[in-house]
Biotite code that builds the C-alpha atoms (Angstrom):
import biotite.structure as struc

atoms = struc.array([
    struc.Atom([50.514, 114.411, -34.402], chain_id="A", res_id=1, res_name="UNK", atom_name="CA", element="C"),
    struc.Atom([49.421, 111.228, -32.933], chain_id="A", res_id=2, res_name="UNK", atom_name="CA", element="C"),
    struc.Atom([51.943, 108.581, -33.107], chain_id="A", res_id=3, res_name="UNK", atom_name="CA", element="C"),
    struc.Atom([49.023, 105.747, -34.135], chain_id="A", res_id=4, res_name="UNK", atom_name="CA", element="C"),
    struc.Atom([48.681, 108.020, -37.289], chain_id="A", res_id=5, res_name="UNK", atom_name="CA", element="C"),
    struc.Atom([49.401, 106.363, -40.416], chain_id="A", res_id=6, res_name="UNK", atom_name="CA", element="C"),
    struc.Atom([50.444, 109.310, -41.983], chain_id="A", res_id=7, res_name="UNK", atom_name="CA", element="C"),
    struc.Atom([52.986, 109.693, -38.908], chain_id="A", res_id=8, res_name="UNK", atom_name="CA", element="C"),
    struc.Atom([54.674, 106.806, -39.999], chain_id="A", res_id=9, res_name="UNK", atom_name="CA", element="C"),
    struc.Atom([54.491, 106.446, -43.725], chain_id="A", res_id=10, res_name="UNK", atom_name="CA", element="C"),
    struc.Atom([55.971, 110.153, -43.929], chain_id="A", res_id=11, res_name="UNK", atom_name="CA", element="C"),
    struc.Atom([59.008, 109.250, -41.596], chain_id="A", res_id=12, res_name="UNK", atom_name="CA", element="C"),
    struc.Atom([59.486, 105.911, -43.529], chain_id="A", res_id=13, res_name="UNK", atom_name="CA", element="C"),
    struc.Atom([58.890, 107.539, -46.873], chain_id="A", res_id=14, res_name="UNK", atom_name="CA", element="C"),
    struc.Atom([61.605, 110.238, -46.329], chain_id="A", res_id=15, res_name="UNK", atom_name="CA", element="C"),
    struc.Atom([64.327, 107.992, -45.883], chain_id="A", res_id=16, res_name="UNK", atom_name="CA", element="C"),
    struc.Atom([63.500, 105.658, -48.686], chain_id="A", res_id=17, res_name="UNK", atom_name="CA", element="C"),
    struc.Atom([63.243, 108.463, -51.067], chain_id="A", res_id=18, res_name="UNK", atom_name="CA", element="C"),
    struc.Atom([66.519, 109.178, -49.539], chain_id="A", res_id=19, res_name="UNK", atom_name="CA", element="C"),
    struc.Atom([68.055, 106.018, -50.962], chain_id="A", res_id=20, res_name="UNK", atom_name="CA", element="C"),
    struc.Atom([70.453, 106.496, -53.844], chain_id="A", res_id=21, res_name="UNK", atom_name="CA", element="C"),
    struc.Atom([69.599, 104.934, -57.119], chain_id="A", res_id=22, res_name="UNK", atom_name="CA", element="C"),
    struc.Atom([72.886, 102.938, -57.038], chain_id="A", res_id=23, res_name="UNK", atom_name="CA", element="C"),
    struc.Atom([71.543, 101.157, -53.663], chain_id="A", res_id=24, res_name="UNK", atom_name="CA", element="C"),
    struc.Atom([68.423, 100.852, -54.411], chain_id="A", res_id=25, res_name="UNK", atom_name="CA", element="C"),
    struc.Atom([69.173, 98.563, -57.733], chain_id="A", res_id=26, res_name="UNK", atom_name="CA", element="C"),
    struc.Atom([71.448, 96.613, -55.186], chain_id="A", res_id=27, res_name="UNK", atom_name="CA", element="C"),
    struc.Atom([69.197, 96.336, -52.823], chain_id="A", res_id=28, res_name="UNK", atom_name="CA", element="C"),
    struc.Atom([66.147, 95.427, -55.395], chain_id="A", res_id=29, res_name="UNK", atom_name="CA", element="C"),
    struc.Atom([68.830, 92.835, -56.559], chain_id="A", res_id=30, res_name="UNK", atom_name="CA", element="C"),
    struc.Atom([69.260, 91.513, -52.960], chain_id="A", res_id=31, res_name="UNK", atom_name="CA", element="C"),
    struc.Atom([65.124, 91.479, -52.644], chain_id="A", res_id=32, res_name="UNK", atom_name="CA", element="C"),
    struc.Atom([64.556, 90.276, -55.985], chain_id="A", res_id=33, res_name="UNK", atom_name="CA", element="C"),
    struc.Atom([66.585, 87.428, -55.359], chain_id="A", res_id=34, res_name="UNK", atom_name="CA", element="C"),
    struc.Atom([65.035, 86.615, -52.089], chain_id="A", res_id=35, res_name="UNK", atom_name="CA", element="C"),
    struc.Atom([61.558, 86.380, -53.748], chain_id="A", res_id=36, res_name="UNK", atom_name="CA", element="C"),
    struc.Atom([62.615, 84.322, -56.405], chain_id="A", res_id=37, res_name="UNK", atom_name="CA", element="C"),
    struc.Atom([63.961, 81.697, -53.326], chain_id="A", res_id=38, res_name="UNK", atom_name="CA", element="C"),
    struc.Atom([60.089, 81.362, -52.375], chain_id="A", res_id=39, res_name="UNK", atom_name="CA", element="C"),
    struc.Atom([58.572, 78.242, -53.253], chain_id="A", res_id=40, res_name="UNK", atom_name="CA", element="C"),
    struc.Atom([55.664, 80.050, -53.287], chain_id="A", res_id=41, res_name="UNK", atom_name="CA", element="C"),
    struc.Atom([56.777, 82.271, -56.189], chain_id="A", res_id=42, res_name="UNK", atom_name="CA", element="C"),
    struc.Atom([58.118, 79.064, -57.919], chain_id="A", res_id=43, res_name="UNK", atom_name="CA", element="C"),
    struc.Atom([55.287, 77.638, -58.333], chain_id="A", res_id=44, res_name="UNK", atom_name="CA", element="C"),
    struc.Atom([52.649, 80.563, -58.529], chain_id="A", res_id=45, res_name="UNK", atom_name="CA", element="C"),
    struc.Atom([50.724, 80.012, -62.015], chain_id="A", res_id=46, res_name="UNK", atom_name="CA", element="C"),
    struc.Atom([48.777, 83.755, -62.421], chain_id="A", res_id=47, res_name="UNK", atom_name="CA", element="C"),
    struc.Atom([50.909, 86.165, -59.937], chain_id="A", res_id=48, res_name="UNK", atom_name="CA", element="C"),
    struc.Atom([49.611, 90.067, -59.976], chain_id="A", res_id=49, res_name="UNK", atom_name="CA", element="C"),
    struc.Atom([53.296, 91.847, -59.397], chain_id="A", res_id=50, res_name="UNK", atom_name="CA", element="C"),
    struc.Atom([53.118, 96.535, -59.083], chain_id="A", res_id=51, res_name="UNK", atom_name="CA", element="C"),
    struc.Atom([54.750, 97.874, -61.706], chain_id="A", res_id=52, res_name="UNK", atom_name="CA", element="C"),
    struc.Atom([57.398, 99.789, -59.285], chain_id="A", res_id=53, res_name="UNK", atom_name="CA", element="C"),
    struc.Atom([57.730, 103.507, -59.312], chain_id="A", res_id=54, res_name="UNK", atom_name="CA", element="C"),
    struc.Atom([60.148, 105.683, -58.267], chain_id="A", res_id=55, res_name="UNK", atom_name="CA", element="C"),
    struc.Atom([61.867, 104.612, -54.803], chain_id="A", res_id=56, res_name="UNK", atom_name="CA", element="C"),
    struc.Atom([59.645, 101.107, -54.296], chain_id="A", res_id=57, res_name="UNK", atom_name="CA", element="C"),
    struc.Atom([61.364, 97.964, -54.790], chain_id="A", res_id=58, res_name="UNK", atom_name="CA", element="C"),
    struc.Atom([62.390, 97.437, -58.313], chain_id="A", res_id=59, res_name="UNK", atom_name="CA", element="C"),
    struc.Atom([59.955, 95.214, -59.913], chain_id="A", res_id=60, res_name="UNK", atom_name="CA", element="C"),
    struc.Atom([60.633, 95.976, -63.510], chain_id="A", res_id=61, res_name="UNK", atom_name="CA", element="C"),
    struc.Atom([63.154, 92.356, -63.915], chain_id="A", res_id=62, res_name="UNK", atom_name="CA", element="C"),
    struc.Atom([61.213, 90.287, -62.345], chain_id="A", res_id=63, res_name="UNK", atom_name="CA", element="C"),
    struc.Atom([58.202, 90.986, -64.858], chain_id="A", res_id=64, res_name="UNK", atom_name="CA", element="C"),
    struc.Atom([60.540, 91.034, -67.668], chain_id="A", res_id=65, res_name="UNK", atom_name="CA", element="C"),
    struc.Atom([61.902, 87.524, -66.495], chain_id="A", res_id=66, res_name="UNK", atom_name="CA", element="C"),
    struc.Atom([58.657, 85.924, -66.684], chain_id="A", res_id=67, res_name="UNK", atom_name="CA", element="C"),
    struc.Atom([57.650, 87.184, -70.164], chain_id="A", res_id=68, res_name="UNK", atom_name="CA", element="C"),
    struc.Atom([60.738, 86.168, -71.391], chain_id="A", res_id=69, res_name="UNK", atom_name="CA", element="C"),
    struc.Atom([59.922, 82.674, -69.832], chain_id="A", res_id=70, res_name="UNK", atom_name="CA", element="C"),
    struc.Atom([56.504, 82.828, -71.073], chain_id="A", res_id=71, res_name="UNK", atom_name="CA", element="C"),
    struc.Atom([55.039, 82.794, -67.867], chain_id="A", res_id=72, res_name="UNK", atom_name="CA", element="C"),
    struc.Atom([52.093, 84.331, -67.126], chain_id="A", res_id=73, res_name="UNK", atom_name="CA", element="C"),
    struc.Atom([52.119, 87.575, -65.076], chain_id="A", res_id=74, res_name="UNK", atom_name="CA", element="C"),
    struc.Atom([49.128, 90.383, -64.548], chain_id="A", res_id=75, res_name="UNK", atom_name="CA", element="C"),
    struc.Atom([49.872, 94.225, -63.547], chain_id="A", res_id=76, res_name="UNK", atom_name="CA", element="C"),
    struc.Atom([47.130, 96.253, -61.979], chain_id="A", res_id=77, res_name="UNK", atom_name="CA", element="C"),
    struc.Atom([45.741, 99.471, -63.860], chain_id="A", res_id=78, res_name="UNK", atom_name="CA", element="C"),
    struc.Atom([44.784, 101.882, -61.230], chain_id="A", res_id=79, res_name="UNK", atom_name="CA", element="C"),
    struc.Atom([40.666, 102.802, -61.962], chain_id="A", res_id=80, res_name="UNK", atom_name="CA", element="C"),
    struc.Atom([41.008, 105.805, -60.269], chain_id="A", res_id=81, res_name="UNK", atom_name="CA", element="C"),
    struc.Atom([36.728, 106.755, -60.677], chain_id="A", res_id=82, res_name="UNK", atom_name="CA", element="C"),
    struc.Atom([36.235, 103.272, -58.896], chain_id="A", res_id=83, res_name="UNK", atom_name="CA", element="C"),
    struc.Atom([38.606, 103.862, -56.563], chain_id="A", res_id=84, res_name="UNK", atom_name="CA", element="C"),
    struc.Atom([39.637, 100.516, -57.202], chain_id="A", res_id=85, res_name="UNK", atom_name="CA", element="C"),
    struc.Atom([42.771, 97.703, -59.626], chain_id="A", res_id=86, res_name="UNK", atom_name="CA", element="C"),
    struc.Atom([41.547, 96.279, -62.309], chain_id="A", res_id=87, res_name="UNK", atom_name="CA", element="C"),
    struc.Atom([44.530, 93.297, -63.629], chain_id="A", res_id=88, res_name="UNK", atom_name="CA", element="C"),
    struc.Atom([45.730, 92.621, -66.944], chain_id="A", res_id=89, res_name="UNK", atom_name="CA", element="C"),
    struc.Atom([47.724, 89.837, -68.147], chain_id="A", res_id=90, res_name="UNK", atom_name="CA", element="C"),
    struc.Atom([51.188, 91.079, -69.955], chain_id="A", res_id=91, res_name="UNK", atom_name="CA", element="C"),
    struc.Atom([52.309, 89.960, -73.006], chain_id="A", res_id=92, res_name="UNK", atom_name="CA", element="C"),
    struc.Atom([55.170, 92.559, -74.464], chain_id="A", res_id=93, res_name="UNK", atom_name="CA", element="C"),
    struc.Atom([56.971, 95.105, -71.387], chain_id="A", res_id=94, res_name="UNK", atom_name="CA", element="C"),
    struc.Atom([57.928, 96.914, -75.078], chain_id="A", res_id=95, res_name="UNK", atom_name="CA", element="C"),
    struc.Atom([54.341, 97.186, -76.306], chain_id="A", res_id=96, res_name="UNK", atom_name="CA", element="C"),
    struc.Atom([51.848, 96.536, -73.356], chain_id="A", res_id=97, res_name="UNK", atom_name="CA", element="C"),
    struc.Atom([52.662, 99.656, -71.405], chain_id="A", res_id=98, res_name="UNK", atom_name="CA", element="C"),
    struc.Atom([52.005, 103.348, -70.892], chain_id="A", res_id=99, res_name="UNK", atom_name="CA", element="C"),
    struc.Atom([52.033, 105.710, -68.462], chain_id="A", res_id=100, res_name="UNK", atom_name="CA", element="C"),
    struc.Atom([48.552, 105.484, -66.372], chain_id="A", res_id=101, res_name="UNK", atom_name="CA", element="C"),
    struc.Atom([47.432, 106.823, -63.175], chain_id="A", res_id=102, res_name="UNK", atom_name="CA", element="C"),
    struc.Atom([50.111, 108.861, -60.752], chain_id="A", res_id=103, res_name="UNK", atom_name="CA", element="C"),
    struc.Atom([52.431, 108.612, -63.356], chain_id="A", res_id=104, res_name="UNK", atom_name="CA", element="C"),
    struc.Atom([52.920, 104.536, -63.356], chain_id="A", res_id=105, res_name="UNK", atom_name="CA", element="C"),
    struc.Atom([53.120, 102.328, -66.123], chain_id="A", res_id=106, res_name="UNK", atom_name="CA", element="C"),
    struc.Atom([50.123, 100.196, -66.599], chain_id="A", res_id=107, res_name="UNK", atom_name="CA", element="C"),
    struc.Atom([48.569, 98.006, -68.772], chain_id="A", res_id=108, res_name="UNK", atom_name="CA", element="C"),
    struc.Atom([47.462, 99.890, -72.203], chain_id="A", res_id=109, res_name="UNK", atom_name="CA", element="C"),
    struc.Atom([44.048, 98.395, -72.469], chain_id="A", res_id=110, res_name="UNK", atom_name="CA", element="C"),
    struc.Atom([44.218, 98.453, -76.072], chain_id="A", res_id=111, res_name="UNK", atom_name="CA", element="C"),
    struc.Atom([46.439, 95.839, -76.291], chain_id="A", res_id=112, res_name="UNK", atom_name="CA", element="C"),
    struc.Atom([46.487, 93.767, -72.901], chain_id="A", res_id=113, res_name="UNK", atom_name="CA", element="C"),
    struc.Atom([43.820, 91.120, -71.599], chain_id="A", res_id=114, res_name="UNK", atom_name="CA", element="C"),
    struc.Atom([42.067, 91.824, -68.688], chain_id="A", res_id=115, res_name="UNK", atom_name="CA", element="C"),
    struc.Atom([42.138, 88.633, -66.221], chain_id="A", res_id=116, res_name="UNK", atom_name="CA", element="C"),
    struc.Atom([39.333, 88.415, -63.348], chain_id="A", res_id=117, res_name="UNK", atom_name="CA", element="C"),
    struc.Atom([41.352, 89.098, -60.097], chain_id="A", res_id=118, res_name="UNK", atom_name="CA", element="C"),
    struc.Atom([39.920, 85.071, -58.762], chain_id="A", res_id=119, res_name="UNK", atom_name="CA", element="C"),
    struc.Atom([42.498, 83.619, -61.333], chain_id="A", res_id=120, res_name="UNK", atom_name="CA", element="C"),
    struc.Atom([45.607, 85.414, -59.632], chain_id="A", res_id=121, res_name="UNK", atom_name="CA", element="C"),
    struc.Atom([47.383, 83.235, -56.680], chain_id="A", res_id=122, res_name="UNK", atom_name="CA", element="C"),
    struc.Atom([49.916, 85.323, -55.492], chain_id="A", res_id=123, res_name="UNK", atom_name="CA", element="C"),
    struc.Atom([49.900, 89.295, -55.254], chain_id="A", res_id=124, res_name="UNK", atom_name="CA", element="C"),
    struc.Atom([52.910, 91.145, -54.827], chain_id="A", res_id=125, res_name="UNK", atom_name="CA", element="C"),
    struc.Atom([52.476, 94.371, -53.334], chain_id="A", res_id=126, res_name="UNK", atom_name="CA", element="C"),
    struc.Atom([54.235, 97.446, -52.533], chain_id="A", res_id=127, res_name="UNK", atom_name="CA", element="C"),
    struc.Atom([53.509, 99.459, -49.351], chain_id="A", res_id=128, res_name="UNK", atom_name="CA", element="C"),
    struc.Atom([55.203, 102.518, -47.467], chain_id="A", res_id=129, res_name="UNK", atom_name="CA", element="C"),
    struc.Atom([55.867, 100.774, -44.042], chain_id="A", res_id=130, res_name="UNK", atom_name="CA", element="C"),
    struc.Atom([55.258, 97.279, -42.887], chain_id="A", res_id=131, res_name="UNK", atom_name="CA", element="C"),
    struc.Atom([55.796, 95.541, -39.865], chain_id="A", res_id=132, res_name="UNK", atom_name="CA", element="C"),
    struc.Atom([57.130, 92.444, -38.352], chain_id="A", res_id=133, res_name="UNK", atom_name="CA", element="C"),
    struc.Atom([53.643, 90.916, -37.876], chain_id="A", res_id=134, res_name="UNK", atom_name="CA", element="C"),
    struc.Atom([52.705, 91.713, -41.836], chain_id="A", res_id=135, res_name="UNK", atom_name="CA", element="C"),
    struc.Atom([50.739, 94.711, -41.255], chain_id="A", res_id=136, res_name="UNK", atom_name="CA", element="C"),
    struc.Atom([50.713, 97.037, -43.877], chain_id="A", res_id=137, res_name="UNK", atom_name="CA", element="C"),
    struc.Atom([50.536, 100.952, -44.846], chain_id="A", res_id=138, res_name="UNK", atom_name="CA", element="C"),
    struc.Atom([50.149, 101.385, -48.614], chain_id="A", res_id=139, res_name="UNK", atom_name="CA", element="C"),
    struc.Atom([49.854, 105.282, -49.573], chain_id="A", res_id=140, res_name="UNK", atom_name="CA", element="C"),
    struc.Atom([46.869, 106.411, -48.151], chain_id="A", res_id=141, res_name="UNK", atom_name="CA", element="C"),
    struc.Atom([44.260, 105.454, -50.874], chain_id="A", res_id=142, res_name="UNK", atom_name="CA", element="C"),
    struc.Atom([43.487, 102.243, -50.269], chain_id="A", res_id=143, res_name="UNK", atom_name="CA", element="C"),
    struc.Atom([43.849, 100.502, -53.864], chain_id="A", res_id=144, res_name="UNK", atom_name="CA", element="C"),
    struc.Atom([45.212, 97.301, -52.612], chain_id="A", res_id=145, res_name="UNK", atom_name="CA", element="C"),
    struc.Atom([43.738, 97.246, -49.288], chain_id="A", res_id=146, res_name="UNK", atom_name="CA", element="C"),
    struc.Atom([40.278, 96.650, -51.330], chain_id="A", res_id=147, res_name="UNK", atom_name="CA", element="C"),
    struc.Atom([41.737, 94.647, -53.900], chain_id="A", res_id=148, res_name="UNK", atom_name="CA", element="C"),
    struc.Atom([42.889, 91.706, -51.372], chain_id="A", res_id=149, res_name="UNK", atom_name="CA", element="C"),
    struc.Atom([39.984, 91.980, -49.343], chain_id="A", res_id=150, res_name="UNK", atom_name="CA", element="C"),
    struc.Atom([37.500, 92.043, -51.798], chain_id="A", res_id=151, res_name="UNK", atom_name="CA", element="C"),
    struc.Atom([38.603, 91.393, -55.076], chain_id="A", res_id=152, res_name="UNK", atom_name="CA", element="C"),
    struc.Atom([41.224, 88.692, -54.773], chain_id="A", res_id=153, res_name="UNK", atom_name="CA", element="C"),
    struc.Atom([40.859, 87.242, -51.087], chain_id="A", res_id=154, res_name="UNK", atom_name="CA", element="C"),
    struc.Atom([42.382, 84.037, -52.176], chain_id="A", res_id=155, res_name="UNK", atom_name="CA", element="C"),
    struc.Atom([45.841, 85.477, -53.160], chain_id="A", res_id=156, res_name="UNK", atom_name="CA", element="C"),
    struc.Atom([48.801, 84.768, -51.480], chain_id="A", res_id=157, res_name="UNK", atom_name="CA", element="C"),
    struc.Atom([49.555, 88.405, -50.078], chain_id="A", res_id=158, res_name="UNK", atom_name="CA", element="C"),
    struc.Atom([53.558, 89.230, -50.344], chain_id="A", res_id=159, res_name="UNK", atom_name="CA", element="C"),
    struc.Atom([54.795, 92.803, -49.735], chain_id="A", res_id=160, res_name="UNK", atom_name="CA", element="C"),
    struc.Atom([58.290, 93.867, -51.234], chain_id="A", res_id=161, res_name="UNK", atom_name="CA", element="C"),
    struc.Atom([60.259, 95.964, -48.758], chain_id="A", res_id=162, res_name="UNK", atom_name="CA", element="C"),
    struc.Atom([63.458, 97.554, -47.836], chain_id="A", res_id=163, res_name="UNK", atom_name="CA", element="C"),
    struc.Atom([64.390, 96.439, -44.490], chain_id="A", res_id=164, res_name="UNK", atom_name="CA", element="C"),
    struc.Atom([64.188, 100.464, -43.060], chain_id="A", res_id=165, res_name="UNK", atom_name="CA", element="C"),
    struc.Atom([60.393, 99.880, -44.430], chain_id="A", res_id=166, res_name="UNK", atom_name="CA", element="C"),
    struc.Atom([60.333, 97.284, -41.325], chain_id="A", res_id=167, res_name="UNK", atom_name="CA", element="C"),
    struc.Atom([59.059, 98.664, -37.869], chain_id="A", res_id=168, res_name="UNK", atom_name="CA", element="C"),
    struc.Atom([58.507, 96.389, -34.488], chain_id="A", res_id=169, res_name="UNK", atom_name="CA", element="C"),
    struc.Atom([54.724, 97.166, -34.811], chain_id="A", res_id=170, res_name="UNK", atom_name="CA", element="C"),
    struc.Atom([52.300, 99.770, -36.312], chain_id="A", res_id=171, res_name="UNK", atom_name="CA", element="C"),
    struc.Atom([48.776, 100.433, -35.296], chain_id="A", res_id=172, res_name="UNK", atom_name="CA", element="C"),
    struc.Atom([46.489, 99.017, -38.148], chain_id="A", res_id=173, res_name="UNK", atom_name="CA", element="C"),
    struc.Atom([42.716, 99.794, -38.574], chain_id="A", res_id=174, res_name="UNK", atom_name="CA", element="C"),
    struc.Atom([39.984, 97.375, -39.906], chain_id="A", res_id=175, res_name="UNK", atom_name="CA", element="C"),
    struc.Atom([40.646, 98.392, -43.382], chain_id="A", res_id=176, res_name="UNK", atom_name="CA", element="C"),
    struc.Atom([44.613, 97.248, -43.408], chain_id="A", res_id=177, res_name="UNK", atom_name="CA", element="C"),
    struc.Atom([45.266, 94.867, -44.788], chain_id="A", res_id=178, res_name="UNK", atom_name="CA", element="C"),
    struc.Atom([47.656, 91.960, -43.637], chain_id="A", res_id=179, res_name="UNK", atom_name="CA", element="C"),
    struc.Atom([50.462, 90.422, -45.008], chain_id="A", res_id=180, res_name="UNK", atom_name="CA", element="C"),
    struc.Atom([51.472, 86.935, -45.601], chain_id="A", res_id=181, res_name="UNK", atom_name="CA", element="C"),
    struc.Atom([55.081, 86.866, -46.430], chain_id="A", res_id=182, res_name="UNK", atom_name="CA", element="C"),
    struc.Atom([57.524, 90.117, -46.354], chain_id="A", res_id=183, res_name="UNK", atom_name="CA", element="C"),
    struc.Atom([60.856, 90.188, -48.210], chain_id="A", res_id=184, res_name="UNK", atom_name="CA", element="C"),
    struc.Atom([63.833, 92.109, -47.375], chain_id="A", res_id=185, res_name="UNK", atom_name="CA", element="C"),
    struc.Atom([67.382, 92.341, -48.287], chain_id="A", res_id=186, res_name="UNK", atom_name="CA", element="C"),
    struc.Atom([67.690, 90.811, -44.952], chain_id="A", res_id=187, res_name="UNK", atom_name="CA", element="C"),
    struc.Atom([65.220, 88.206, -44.324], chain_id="A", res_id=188, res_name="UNK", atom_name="CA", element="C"),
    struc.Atom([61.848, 86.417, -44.895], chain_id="A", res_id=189, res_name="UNK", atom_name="CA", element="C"),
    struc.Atom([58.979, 87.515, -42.667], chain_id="A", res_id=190, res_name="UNK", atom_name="CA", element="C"),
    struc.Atom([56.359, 85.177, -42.591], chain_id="A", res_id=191, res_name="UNK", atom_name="CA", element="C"),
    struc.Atom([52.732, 85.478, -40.590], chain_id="A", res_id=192, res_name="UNK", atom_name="CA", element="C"),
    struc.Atom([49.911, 84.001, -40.273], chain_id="A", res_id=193, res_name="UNK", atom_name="CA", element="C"),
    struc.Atom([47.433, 86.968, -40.982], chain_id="A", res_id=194, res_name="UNK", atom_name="CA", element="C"),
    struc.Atom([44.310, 85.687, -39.937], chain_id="A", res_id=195, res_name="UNK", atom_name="CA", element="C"),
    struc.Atom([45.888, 84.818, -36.764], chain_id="A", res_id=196, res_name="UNK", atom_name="CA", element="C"),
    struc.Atom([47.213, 87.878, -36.212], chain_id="A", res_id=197, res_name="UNK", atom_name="CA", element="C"),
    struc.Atom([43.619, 90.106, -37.331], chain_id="A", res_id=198, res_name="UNK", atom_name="CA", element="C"),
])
């Protein structure tokens, strides 16, 4: 297998985060979590999109909950799996606005949540398989939030979540990859200038 294969990577880096123990992984969510909410960026973000996180990602579920019970506003993606494509919803109630969607992951229950055009969200928090030190990004091979940023919400602040392990020196990225702005460890703050680095 050729080593400028995504899949290369995001398998290697895959198997030892699903290796993590749920004991670390809350601590090291805590660690991230914390990290993020450091950001003045985060502060003072008005409409962020945050994942809902799923098995081994970065724990996301507190940091949602934190801002309803603030009553700031936060929007979740809903996976439109036809469209190959995120449609966002702003959450009201983690109790009431949620179900199990696409793959298995909560999502917004469109019953009951609003849907919010992806130009009023400032700040997207993603989740990814492997990053690297100059922001690139692997998601999971399907390419939801690759199109999102690049075509629905350009004008988002881009932040990935990551476990430090997630972190390589450099990974090949094609056109369609999207960039980074900011990456948050346990460990440190990455920050890039994407455009620059295109």
């Amino acid at each position: 297998m050729s080593f400028s294969d995504s899949s290369y990577y995001r398998s290697q880096i895959l198997s030892k985060r699903n290796g993590i123990s749920f004991s670390t992984l809350s601590y090291l969510s805590k660690k991230i979590a914390d990290n993020l909410r450091g950001l003045d960026e985060y502060m003072t973000s008005r409409v962020p999109l945050i994942y809902v996180s799923f098995r081994s990602e970065v724990d996301t579920h507190q940091l949602i909950k934190e801002r309803l019970n603030s009553g700031l506003e936060v929007a979740i993606p809903k996976t439109d799996v036809t469209n190959r494509g995120l449609e966002t919803y702003l959450l009201r109630n983690w109790e009431k606005d949620l179900r199990p969607g696409a793959y298995g992951i909560l999502e917004p229950d469109v019953k009951v949540a609003s849907l919010i055009r992806p130009s009023q969200i400032d700040m997207v928090v993603v989740p990814g398989s492997v990053f690297d030190r100059k922001c690139g990004r692997y998601g999971y091979g399907e390419g939801y939030f690759d199109r999102f940023l690049s075509i629905e919400a350009p004008q988002a602040l881009r932040i990935g979540l990551a476990f430090s392990l997630q972190v390589l020196p450099e990974i090949p990225l094609k056109t369609h990859d999207q960039r980074m702005d900011i990456i948050v460890t346990e460990n440190e703050i990455l920050r890039c200038n994407r455009r620059a680095n295109s």
